[in-house]
C-alpha positions as CSV (number, residue, x, y, z in Angstrom):
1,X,6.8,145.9,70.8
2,X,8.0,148.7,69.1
3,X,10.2,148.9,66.4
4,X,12.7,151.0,68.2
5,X,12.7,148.2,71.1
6,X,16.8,147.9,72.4
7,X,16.3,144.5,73.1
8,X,14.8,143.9,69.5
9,X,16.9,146.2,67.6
10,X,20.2,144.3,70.2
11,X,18.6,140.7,68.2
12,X,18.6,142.0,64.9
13,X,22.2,143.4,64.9
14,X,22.9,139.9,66.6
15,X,21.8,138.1,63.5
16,X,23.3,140.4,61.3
17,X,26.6,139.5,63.1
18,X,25.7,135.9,62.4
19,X,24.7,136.3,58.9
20,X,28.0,138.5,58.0
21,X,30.2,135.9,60.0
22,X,28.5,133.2,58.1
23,X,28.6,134.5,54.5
24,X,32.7,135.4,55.7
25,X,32.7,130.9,56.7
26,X,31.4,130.6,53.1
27,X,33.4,132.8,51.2
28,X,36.7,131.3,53.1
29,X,35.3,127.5,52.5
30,X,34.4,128.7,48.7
31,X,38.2,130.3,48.3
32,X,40.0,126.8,49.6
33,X,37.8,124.8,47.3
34,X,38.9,126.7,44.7
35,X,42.6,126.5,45.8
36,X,42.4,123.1,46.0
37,X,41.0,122.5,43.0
38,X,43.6,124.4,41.3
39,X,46.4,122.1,43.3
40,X,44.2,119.5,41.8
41,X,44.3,120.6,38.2
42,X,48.1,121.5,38.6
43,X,49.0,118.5,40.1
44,X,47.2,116.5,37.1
45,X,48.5,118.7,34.3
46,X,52.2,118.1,36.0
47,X,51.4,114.3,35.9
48,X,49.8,114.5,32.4
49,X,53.1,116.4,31.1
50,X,55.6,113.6,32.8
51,X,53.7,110.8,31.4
52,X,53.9,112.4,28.1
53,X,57.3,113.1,28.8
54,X,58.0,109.7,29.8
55,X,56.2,108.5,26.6
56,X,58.6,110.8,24.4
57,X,61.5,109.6,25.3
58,X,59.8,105.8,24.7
59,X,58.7,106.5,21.0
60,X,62.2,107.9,20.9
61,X,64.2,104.9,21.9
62,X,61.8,102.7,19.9
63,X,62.4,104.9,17.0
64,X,66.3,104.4,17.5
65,X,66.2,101.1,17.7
66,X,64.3,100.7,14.7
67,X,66.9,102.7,13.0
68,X,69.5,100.3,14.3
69,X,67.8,96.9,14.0
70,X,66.8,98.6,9.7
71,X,70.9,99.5,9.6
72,X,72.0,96.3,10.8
73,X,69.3,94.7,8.6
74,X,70.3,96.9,5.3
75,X,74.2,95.9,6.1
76,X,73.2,92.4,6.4
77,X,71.2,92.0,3.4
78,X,74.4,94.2,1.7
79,X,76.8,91.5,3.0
80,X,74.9,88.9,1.6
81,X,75.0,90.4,-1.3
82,X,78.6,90.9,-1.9
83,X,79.5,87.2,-0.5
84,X,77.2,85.8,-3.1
85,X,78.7,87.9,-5.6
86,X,82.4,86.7,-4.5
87,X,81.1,83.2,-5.1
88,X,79.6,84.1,-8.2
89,X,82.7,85.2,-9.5
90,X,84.6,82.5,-8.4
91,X,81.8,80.3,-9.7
92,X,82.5,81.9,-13.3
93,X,86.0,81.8,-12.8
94,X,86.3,78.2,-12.5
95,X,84.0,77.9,-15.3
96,X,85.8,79.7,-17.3
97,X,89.4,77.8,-16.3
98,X,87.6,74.6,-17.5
99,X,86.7,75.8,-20.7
């Protein structure tokens, strides 16, 4: 056989069909890997951000509430205050009637 055969020279441009059409299968399969892992990593960063977003708005409303609950506390404690120093002054006043 020579190297100049048609029939050997038809098999080699045959395979170099093959092998081009195959590296093109690869390269196509290797581009929607990577496109799906990029709907992948944008699909995870989206979740990340709305559970962070979620959690946000939680510390927030905890952090109100905390305000509230010390406000209503603080008012409490300043209510007590004042009614026991009413009766403290009306405890000294009535001492002092008596004297």
């Amino acid at each position: 056989m020579a190297a100049d055969d048609p029939t050997r020279l038809a098999r080699q441009e045959e395979r170099r069909a093959i092998a081009v059409a195959r590296d093109e299968r690869h390269a196509e399969r290797d581009r929607l890997k990577r496109e799906r892992q990029q709907q992948e990593q944008r699909r995870i960063a989206a979740e990340a951000a709305e559970r962070q977003a979620a959690a946000d708005a939680i510390a927030l409303a905890e952090r109100e509430r905390r305000e509230r609950l010390d406000g209503l506390v603080a008012r409490t404690i300043q209510d007590e205050a004042l009614r026991k120093a009413e009766r403290d002054r009306r405890y000294a006043n009535r001492k002092a009637r008596k004297k």
